[in-house]
C-alpha positions, 0 to 999 in steps of 0.5 A: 353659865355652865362654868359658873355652876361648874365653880360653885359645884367645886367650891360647895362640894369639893367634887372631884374633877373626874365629876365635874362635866357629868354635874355641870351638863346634867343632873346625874342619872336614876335607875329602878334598883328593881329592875335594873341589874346593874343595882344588884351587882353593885349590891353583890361586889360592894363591900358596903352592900347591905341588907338593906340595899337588897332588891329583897328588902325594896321589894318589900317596902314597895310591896307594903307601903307603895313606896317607890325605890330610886337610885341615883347615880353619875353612871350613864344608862349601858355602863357599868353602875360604878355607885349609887345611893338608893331611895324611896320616894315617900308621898305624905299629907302627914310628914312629907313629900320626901326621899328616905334612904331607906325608910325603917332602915337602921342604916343605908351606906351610900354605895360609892368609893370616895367622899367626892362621889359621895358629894357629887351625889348628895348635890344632885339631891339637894338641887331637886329639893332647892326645885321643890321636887321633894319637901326634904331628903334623908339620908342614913350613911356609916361611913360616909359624913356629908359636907356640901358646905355644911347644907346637910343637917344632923337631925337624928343619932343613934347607937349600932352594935354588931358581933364579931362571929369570926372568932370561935365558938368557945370563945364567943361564949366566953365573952357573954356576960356571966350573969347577964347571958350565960346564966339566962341560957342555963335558965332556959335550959334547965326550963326546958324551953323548946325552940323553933324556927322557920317562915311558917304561919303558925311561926308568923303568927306567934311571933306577932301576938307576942309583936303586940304585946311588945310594942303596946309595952313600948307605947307604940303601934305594931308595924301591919301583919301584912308587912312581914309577911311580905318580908316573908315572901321577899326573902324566901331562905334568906328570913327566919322567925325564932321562936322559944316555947314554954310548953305550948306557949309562945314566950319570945320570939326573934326575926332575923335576915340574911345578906352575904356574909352578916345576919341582922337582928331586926326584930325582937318580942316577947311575953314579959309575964315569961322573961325570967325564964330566958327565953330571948337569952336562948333565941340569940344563942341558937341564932349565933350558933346557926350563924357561925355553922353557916359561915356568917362572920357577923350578926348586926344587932341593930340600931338603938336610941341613945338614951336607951341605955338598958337596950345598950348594955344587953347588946353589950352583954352578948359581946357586941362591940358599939358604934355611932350613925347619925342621920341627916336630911336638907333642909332640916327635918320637920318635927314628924310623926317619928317625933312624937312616937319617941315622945312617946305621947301616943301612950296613953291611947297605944295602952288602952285599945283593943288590939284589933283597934291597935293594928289598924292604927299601925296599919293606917300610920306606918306608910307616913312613918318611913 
């Protein structure tokens, strides 16, 4: 029996032979990322190890939404954890018993050295969901393309753009677009926008009534209050919540988190009835400023929809250079509540609610989104 899964194991995934006793006797090991160490020091070493992957961010999807982080790993408990991919079990009526990694996550790096570790791991998966533990898994690689015979469905693709901040600050400048940015920054400037940063209260709240009115431009629900405040909490020196003023008014407003070397562009919103004044134009420059005299050689500006072309370009226009990431999930992802919101057929209700109607919306649906 052993020698025939053992075959079927080298055939579907290509798993090296260093891999094969650990699959064919076991289904691999799980660790608690948040309480477990060793998770902490891969994140830390690997150079793959993101925001993401942070005990910090775990910490607050746990916190927010109940999920429950896992890492799967073919390290035996008392070793050193030589990889791992991290998950959140997702428990829904709505989209799904499932494994996410990670939910509301642009990306999520399988932390492993080779595509046969990364195989060996994905097989371990697809086996609980062929045992009906999880309806489906998701996964949200860069690097890494799955192959396990093909098993693995794309169901999503997106746009990632990041900045290259290791080159000089008069050249970073240079490289933004003249109209499209510099000019925006100027505007800003002879405005005479004021700037603010921090985790403060007053901050928090700014940034999310301007949050509101962004995502009921979008159509879409706001993501709970309760959520970035554990973000907040969470991340402690490591978040920063930007905010520019017109006089006292708070016009745009940026989040930023920090991991290592990279900062990331994580949320963003602003007053549309102020855009022309270049309010968000002056929260990217302060941020890219602080960033290089921080020593941070990257800022990640997120993930965009495909089709999303205005979102693109002004990335584009800051000098962000563009990649590709798919997601993909066994057996092939349900038509869920994520769907729809990108169909955008809640609209017409997300356009007309009351506001305090309109949070509790994303309150009640966000912890089915992940």
């Amino acid at each position: 029996m052993i020698e025939a899964s053992t075959s079927a194991i080298r055939e579907s995934a290509g798993v090296s032979a260093s891999l094969l006793k650990t699959l064919a006797s076991a289904d691999g090991y799980k660790i608690d990322p948040l309480s477990d160490p060793r998770w902490a020091a891969l994140v830390e070493t690997h150079p793959r190890g993101s925001v993401f992957h942070s005990a910090n961010w775990l910490r607050a999807l746990c916190t927010v939404y109940g999920y429950k982080p896992v890492v799967v790993t073919t390290s035996p408990p008392g070793e050193q954890l030589a990889n791992g991919i991290v998950f959140c079990g997702i428990n829904s009526w709505l989209t799904g018993r499932r494994l996410v990694s990670l939910p509301f996550s642009d990306h999520c790096e399988p932390l492993v050295g080779t595509p046969d570790e990364f195989d060996a791991l994905l097989l371990q998966l697809k086996q609980q969901v062929d045992r009906k533990e999880w309806k489906y898994v998701e996964i949200r690689p860069v690097s890494y393309l799955p192959s396990c015979n093909g098993e693995f469905s794309r169901y999503d693709s997106y746009h990632l753009h990041c900045l290259d901040l290791r080159l000089g600050i008069e050249q970073v400048f240079q490289n933004f677009h003249k109209d499209c940015v510099r000019r925006k920054i100027r505007r800003a400037e002879r405005e005479k926008l004021t700037y603010a940063q921090g985790t403060s209260e007053v901050l928090l709240q700014d940034f999310y009534r301007l949050l509101l009115m962004t995502r009921r431009r979008q159509g879409l629900p706001p993501q709970p209050l309760g959520w970035f405040r554990a973000l907040v909490g969470a991340f402690g020196r490591d978040i920063q919540i930007r905010v520019a003023y017109k006089d006292s008014m708070a016009v745009a407003s940026i989040l930023t988190l920090s991991h290592k070397r990279s900062m990331l562009y994580k949320y963003g919103c602003s007053n549309a009835a102020f855009n022309n004044l270049g309010g968000t134009a002056l929260l990217f420059w302060k941020t890219i400023q602080e960033a290089k005299d921080g020593g941070f050689e990257k800022l990640e500006m997120g993930r965009s929809d495909t089709d999303n072309f205005g979102l693109a370009a002004f990335k584009e226009h800051w000098g962000a250079t563009r990649s590709s990431i798919s997601y993909w999930s066994y057996p092939q992802e349900a038509s869920g509540l994520p769907a729809v919101w990108k169909r955008k057929l809640a609209r017409p209700v997300i356009s007309t609610v009351p506001d305090a109607i309109l949070k509790m919306i994303g309150k009640l649906l966000y912890k089915h989104a992940g």
